[in-house]
C-alpha positions in Angstrom: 52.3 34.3 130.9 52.5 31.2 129.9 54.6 27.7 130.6 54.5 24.2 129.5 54.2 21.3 132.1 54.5 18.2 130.1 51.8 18.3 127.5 49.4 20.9 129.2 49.6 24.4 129.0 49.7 26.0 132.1 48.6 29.9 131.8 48.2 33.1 133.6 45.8 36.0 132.9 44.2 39.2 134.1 40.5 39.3 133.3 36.8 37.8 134.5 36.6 34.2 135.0 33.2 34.3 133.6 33.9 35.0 130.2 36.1 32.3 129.7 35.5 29.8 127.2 37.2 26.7 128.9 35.4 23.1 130.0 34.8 24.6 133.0 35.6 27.5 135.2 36.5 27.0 138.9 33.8 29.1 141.9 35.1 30.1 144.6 32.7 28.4 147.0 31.4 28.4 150.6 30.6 24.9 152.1 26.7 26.0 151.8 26.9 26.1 147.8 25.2 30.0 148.3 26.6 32.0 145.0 26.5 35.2 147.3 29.4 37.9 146.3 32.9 37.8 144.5 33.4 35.1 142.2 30.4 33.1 143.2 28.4 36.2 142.4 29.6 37.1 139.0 28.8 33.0 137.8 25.1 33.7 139.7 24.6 37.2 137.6 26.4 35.5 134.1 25.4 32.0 134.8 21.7 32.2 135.8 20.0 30.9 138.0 20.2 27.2 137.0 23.4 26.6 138.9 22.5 27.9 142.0 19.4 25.4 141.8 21.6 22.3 140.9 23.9 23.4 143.7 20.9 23.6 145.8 20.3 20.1 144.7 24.1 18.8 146.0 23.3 20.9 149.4 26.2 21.0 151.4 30.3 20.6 150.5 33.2 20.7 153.4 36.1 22.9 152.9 39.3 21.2 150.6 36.5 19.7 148.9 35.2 20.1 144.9 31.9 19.3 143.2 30.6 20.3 139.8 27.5 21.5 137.9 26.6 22.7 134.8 27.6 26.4 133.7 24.1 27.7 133.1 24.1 30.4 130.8 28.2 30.8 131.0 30.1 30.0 127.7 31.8 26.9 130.3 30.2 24.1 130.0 30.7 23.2 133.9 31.7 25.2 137.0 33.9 23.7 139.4 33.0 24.6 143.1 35.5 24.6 145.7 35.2 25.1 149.1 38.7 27.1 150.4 39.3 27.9 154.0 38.5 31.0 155.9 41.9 32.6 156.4 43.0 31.8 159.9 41.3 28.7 160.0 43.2 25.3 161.0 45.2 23.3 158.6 44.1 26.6 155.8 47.1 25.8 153.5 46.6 22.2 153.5 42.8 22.5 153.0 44.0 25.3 150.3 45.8 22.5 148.6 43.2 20.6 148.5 40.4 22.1 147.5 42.6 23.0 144.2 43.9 19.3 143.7 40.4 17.7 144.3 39.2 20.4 141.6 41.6 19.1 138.9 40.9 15.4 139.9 37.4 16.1 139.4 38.0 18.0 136.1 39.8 14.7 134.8 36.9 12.5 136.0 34.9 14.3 133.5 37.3 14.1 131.0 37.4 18.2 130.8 40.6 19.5 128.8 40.5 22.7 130.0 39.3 24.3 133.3 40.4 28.6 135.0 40.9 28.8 138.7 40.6 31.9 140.4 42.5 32.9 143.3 40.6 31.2 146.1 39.8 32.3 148.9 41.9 35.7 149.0 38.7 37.9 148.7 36.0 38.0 151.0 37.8 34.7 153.0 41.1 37.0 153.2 43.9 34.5 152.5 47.2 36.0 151.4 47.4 35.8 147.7 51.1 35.2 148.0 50.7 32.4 150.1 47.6 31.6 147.7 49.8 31.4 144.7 52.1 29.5 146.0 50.1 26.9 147.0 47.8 26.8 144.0 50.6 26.4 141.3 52.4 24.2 143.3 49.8 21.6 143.4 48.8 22.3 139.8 52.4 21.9 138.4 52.3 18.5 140.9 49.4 17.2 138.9 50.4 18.6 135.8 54.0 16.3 136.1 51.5 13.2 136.3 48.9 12.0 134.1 46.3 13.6 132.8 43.7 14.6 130.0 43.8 18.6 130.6 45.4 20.6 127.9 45.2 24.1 129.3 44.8 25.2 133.1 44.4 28.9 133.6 44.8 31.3 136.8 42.4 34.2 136.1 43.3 36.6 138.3 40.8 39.9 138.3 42.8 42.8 139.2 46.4 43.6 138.5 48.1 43.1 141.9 46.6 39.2 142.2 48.4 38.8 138.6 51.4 39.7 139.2 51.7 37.8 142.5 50.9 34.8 140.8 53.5 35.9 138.0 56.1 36.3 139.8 55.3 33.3 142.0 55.0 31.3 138.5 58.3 32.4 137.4 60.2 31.3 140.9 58.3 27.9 140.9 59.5 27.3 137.1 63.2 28.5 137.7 62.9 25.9 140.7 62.1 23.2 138.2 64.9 23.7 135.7 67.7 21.4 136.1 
C-alpha cells in the first residue's frame, strides 16, 4: 500500500528491513545500543559487525530518543537507532511518538531521502501493534504535512498480521484526512 503525503511517498510492505535499499533503515534499539535479538539482530547478522562497534562508540541513548551509524555491510547506507519504550512503561505512547519523530528529524539532518521503520517496540518490548500503528503513522503523516527532504518513508512490517494492522490503520488515518 501506498499514499502520497505532499511530495513524499509514504509506503507499507511485508518483508525484512534488512534488505531494503533505502538511505537508511530504522533498528529497533535498546537504550544500551546492544544489537541482541529481533530487528537489532538481523542488522548485527546482515550488517556486520561494524555497527555494533560505532554504536559502542556512541554508548548509551534514552528511550524516545534517535542516533545514527553507518549500515555496515547492509545495502542502507545508515541505520537509524531508536530507543522505544518497554510496554507498560510511563508516558510509552508519548515516548513511542518520539522516538519515531526524532528518527525522521534526524533522517532530514542528514539529508537522507528515504529511510524503513519497523514496528517498534511490539516484539520482544510487547507494545500493541495497533496502538503501535497508530502512533507511528500519525507522527509520520505529521512530519510528512511539513517540510522536508524525504521522498519515500516505508513501514516494513515482517509478518502478515503486523501488516495488515498497519494497513488498515493507514487506510483510517487517510480517510481521516480527506476533506
Amino acid at each position: 500500500m501506498k499514499v502520497k503525503i505532499n511530495k513524499t511517498a509514504l509506503e507499507l510492505m511485508q518483508g525484512d528491513i534488512t534488505d531494503l535499499d533505502t538511505d537508511a533503515i530504522v533498528n529497533a534499539a535498546n537504550t544500551a545500543l546492544q544489537l541482541g535479538g529481533g530487528v537489532a539482530g538481523a542488522i548485527r547478522r546482515k550488517g556486520g559487525q561494524t555497527i555494533q562497534r560505532e554504536c559502542n562508540k556512541i554508548g548509551r541513548t534514552c528511550v524516545g530518543a534517535a542516533v545514527i551509524t553507518t549500515g555496515g555491510n547492509l545495502k542502507a547506507p545508515y541505520v537509524v537507532h531508536a530507543a522505544g519504550p518497554k510496554h507498560g512503561e510511563e508516558h510509552e505512547d508519548e515516548k513511542l511518538k518520539d522516538a519515531t519523530l526524532n528518527s525522521l528529524i534526524l533522517a532530514d539532518k542528514h539529508d537522507l531521502k528515504s529511510i524503513a521503520f519497523p514496528a517498534i517496540s511490539t516484539g520482544i518490548f510487547g507494545f500493541p501493534k495497533d496502538r503501535c500503528a497508530t502512533i507511528m503513522l500519525s507522527i509520520t503523516i505529521a512530519y510528512l504535512e511539513g517540510p522536508t527532504s524525504l521522498e519515500k518513508v516505508i513501514y516494513c512490517l515482517y509478518d502478515q498480521n503486523t501488516f495488515e494492522i498497519f494497513r488498515h490503520t493507514l487506510q483510517s488515518l487517510v480517510r481521516k484526512r480527506q476533506p
